[in-house]
Each structure stands twice: as C-alpha cells, then as structure tokens.
C-alpha positions as CSV (number, residue, x, y, z in Angstrom):
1,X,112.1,-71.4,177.3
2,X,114.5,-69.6,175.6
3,X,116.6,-72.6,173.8
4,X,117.5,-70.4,170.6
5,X,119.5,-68.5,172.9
6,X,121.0,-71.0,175.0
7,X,122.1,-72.5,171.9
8,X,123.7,-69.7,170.8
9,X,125.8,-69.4,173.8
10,X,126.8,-72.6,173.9
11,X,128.2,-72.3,170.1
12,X,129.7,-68.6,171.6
13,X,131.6,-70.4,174.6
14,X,133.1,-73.6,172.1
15,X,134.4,-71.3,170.1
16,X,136.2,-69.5,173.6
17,X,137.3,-73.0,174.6
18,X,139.5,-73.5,171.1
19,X,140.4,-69.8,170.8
20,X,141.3,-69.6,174.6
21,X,139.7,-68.2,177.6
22,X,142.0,-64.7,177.3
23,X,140.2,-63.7,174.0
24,X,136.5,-63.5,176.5
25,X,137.6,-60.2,177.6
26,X,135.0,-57.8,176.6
27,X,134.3,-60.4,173.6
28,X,131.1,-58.6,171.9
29,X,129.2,-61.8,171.0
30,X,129.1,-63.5,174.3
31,X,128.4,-59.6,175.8
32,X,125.5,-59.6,173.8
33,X,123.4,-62.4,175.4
34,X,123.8,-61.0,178.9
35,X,120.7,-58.5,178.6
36,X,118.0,-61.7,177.6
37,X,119.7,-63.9,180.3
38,X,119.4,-60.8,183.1
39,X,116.2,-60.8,182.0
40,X,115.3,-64.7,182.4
41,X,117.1,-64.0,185.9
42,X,114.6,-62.0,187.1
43,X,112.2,-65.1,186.8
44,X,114.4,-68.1,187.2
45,X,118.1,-67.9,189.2
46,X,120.1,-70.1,187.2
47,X,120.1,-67.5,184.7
48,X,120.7,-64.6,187.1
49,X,123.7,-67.0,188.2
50,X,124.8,-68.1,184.4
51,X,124.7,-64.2,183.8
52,X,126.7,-63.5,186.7
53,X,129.5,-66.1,185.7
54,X,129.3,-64.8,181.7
55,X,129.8,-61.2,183.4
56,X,132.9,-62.2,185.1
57,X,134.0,-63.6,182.0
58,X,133.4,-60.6,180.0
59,X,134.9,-58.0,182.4
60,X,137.7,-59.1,183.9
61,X,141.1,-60.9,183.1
62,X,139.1,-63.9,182.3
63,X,140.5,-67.1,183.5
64,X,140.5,-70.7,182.2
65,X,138.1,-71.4,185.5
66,X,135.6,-69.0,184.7
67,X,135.0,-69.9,181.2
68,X,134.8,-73.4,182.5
69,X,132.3,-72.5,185.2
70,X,130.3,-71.1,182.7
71,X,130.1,-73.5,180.2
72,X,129.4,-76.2,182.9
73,X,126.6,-73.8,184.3
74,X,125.2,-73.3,180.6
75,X,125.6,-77.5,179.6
76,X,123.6,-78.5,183.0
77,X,120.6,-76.1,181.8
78,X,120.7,-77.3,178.2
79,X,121.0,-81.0,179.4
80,X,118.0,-80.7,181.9
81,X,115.6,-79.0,179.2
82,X,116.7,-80.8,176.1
83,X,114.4,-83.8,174.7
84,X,116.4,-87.1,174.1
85,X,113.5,-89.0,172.0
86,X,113.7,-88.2,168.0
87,X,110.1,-89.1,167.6
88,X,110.5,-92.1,165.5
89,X,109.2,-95.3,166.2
90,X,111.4,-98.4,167.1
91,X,111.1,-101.4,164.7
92,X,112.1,-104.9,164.8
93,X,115.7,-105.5,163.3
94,X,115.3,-107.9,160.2
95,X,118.2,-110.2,159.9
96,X,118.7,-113.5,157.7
97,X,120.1,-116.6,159.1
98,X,121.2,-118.0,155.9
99,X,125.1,-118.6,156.2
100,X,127.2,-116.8,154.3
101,X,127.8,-118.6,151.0
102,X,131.8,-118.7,150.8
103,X,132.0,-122.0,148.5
104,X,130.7,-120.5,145.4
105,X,134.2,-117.8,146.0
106,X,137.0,-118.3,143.8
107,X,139.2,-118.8,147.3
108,X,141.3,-121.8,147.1
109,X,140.7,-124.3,149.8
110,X,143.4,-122.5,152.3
111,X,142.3,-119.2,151.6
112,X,138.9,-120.5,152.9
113,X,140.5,-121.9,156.2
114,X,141.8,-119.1,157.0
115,X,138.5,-116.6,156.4
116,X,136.8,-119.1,158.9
C-alpha cells in the first residue's frame, strides 16, 4: 500500500484548502504524485479515479469543487486503510474514594458552603 504517498497528498491538498483552490493550477507538488498514483491505477481504480480528479485539478481553472472532490476521494482511501488501534493495552482506571479533605483548608465556614 502506498500510505507514504497518500500521506503526502493529503498534507499537499490541506495546504490547497488554506491557500485556495486557484493556486492548484499546474501546482508542482501535487503534479508530482500523479505518475505513482497512474501507476497504482493500473492495478486498483480508485487511484486511476483520484488521479483523474488530481489531473483536473492541476490542468484546468481549478475550482473549489474539484479540490473538494479530491480531497474527499483521497480522505475515504486513507480512512478505509488506516489502523485505529495504538497497540497498547487497556488497563483498569485506579481511582480513590477517599473524600476530598476540605476541613483541614484555611476557608472560613462560608467559603466552604459555597465550594460544596
């Protein structure tokens, strides 16, 4: 699976959506990850069809629908191949159930009414 890459992209096309969608046009850093994905295309179509929508992107008067196309295209691959377990192992939360020990405070007898 080619995650590097699609993580690359992904940082590519977050950057687009704060400088705008009219600075894609023939943008050399998102131009550059077309040859790998046309590549994966050949195999899988999703990136045949993620190249296609990064291609019209790139090449024409790119449009705030296309770079959302494409990001949406790119965040469904990277949500259906990501992992969501961190490899640790859950543990029992410890917790005391001593009571909080607000008489040995120097508030004054009001001051504690109000806390409580």
């Amino acid at each position: 699976m080619a995650l590097p890459l699609l993580n690359d992209l992904r940082n590519e096309l977050e950057r687009l959506y704060i400088a705008g969608s009219a600075l894609a046009l023939d943008d050399p850093r998102v131009k550059r990850h077309l040859p790998a994905l046309q590549k994966l295309g050949e195999r899988a179509p999703v990136f045949r069809n993620l190249a296609d929508r990064l291609a019209a992107l790139t090449e024409t008067e790119a449009s705030p629908e296309n770079l959302m196309e494409a990001g949406t295209m790119l965040y469904s691959i990277l949500y259906s191949q990501g992992r969501t377990d961190n490899g640790c192992t859950l543990k029992p939360f410890a917790y005391s159930e001593t009571p909080l020990a607000i008489t040995q405070t120097r508030f004054s007898q009001r001051d504690r009414k109000e806390i409580l």
